[in-house]
N, C-alpha and C positions, 0 to 999 in steps of 0.2 A: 583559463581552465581548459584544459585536453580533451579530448573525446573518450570515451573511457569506451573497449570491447568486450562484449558479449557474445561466447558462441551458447549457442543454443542450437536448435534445429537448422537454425542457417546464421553467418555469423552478421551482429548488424551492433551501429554505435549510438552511445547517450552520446549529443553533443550538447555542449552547451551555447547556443543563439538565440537569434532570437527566430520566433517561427515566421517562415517565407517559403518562399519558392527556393532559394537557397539551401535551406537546410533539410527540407524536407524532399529533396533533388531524388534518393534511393527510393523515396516509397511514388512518389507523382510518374517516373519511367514508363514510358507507354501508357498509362492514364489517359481519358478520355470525358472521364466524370470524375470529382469528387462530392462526398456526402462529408460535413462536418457535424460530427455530433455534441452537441453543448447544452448544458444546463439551460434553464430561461433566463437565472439571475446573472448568466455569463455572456447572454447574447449578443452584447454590442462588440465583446473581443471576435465570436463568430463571424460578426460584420464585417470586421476588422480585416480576418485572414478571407474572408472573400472576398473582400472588394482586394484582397493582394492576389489571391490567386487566379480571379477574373483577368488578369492580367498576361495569364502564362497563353501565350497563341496556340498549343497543343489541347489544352482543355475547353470542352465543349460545355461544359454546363459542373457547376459549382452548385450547391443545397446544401441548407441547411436543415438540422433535424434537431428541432428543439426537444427536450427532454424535462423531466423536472428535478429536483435539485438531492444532493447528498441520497441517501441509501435507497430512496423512496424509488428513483431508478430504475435501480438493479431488480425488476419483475420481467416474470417471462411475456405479462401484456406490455412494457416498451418495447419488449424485442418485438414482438409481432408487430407494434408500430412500425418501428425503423424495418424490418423485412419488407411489408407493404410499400414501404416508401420507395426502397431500392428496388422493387420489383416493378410497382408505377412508372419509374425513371428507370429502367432498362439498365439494371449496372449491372455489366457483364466482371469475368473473373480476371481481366486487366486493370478495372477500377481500384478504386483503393475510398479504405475509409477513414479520419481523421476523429482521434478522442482528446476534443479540448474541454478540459475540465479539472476535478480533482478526481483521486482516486477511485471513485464508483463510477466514474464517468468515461475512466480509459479501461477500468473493468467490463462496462457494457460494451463499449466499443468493439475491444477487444472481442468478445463473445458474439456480437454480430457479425463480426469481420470471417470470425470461422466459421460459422454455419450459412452465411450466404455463401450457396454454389458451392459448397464444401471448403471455400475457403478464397476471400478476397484479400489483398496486401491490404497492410494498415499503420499508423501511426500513431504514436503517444506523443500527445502535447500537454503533460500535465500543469495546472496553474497554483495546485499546493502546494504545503511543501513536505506533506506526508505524499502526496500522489509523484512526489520529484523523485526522493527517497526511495519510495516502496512500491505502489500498488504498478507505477506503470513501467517499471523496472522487471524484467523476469520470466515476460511472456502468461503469466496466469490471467486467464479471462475467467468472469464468471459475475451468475446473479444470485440471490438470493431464493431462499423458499420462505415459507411459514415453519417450517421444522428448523430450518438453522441459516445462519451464514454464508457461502461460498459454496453451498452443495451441490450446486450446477454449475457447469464451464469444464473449461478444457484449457491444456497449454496452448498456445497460440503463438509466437514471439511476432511483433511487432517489426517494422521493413528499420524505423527511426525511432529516437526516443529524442524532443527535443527539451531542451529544460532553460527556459528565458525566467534569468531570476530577477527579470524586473516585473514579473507577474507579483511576486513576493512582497512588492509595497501595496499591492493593492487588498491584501488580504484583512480581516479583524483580527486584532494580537490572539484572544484567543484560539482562531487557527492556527496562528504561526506558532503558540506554543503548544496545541496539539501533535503537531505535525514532529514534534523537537522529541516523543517519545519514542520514534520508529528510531531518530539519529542515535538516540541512545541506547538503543537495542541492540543496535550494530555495533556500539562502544563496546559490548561487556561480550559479543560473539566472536567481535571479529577485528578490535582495532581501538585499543586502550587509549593510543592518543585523543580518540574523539572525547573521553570522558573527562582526560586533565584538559581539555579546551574548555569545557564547559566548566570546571573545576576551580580553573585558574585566571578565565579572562570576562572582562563584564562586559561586552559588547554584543556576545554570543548571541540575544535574541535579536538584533537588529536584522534588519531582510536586506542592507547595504552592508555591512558589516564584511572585512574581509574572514573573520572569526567563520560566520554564515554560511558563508562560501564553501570555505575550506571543509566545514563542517559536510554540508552536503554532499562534496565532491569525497569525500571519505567514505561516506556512508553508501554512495551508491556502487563505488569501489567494493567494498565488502559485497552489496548482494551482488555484483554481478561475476564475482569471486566465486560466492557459492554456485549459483545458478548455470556459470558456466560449468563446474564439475559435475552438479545435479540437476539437468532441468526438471525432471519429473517427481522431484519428491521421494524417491526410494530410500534417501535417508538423511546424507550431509547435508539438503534443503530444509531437512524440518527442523535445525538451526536458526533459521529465519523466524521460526512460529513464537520463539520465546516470548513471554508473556500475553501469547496469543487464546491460552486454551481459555482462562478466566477471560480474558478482556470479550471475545467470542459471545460469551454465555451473557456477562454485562448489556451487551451492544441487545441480542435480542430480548433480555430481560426489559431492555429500555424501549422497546419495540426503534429499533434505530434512531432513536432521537439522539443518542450519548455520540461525541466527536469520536472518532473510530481511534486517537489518540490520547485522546484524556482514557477510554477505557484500557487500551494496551497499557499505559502507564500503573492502573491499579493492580490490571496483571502483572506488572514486574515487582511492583510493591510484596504481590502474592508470593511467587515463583523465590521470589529472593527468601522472603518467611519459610517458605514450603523445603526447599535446600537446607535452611540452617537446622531446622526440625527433624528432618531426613539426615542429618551429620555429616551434607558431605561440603557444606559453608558454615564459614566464621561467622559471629557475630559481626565484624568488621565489616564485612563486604557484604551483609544484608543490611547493613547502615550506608554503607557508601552508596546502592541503591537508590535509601532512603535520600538522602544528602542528596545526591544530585537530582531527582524527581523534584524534588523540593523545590532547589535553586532553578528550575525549568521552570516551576510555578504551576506543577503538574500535581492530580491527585492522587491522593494514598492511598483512600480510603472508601470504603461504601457500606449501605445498612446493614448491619447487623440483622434485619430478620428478610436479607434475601438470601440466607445462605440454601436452602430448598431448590427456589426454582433457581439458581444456578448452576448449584450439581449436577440438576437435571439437564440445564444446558451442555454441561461439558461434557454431561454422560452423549451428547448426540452430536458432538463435534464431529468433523468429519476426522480429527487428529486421534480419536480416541481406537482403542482398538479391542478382540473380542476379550481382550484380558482382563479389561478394565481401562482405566485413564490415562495416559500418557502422557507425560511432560519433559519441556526442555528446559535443562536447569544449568547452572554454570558455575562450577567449585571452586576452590582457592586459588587452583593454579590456572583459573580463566579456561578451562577446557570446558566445553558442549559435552554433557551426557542426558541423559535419558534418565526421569524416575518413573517407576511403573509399577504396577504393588501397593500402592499404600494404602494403608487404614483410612476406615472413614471418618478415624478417631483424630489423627494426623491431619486430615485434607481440611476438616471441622478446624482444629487447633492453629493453623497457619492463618486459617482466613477471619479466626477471632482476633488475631495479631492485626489483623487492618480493618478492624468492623469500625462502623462512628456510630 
């Protein structure tokens, strides 16, 4: 698998190794301390890459900064934690900070990294394989509020991204097929072949699988496609949000307990409904959708009497704008546009097409 380039604010690669002193060579330069930042149930891989990096004769001191696990995270009291910490340990703006984890956890990272000192070099070591795909792809850092989502952070891009897909046997199936809704996101945006792999070969959930592989290395292909032409979201980025507005609203309806995967998945279930409603998709291809969510063994479907506070979530997405809602939908001919306008007879009618 190749390194794949991203420019962004500075240009920097996904490689795929395994993490070391090695591969993480661009972000460690001049370093003096690193800070790894990891979940708790992830601690012993922490261990892991310090007792390797304890090894490098330029680095003086290696810490680890335990966190706690998936969404719970991303609050502005971890940051204040991890500040404290790098400020305890003197980590000046040569330092650098290391995000091993899954997705919320190279998003924290991420977000630390720039507001220490207005900005410390950093690294993405994601261990999911939504956080491989997505989250630490792209440079977006960010936490959480009580209002919504990702409504805090900043772009950042990252010095490395490294991506060891032998992290990917250590996962529970249901992550890894979590994780399989971002790949298919990027099927229907940006790269058709991902969706006849998933279509046509059975091996596709295996975390060895060459299927797996290739799948990945597609998907991260596409965002960082986008992301190089858009870093900041001004428009060909919000491509990337597809099935994001409802999944969004889900995730905090659930108060972050729902796999930030399984929820994207019900949003593409949506969006695909929302599109054929809207006229500007087949039947055909809000089934093919359906079809492939399915054979992921991903869900379709959610209550019927949360459609309220979901609205209301989407009404306060950060995607939404003063016109009303905003969504990225995808027509017959595979092109990304924009629905925006629509009744709330419409928005009601698509999401009774996936109610259980």
């Amino acid at each position: 698998m190749k390194p794949i380039t991203v420019d962004a604010e500075h240009t920097y690669q996904v490689v795929f190794a395994k993490a070391n002193s090695s591969s993480l060579a661009s972000a460690l330069e001049k370093a003096t301390r690193v800070a790894i930042i990891v979940p708790r149930d992830l601690r012993n891989l922490g261990e892991n890459l310090e007792s390797e990096l304890r090894k490098v004769p330029s680095l003086d001191f290696v810490h680890i900064i335990e966190v706690s696990e998936g969404e719970s995270q991303k609050t502005i009291e971890t940051v204040a934690h991890c500040w404290d910490v790098l400020g305890r340990e003197n980590f000046r703006r040569n330092d650098v900070i290391l995000g091993l984890g899954g997705g919320a956890t190279t998003d924290l990272a991420g977000f630390v990294a720039a507001t220490w000192l207005r900005g410390v070099r950093w690294a993405a070591i994601p261990t999911s394989l939504a956080g491989m795909v997505d989250a630490a792809v792209g440079g977006k850092t960010g936490i959480n509020s009580a209002i919504g989502k990702n409504l805090i952070g900043s772009f950042y891009s990252p010095q490395v991204v490294v991506i060891d897909v032998e992290y990917l046997k250590t996962l529970p199936e249901p992550e890894l097929r979590a994780g399989m809704a971002e790949i298919i996101k990027c099927g229907f945006i940006g790269d058709q072949e991902i969706l006849e792999i998933i279509e046509s070969r059975d091996d596709f959930l295996s975390p060895t699988s060459a299927s797996m592989h290739e799948l990945i290395e597609r998907a991260i292909a596409v965002k960082a496609k986008v992301v190089s032409a858009d870093l900041r979201e001004s428009f060909l980025r919000e491509n990337l949000n597809y099935g994001h507005t409802l999944a969004h609203a889900i995730e905090r309806n659930e108060n972050y307990s729902w796999r930030h995967g399984d929820a994207v998945a019900v949003g593409l279930a949506y969006i695909a409904n929302l599109a054929h409603l809207s006229g500007i998709a087949s039947l055909e291809l809000r089934d093919r959708h359906l079809r492939i969510l399915m054979r992921a063994q991903l869900p379709t479907t959610y209550p019927a009497n949360a459609w309220g506070n979901l609205l209301k979530g989407m009404q306060s997405d950060k995607k939404s704008r003063a016109t009303g809602l905003r969504f990225v939908a995808v027509n017959d001919s595979y092109e990304v546009v924009r629905l925006e306008g629509l009744s709330d007879e419409v928005l009601r009618a698509a999401y009774e097409m996936i109610s259980s």
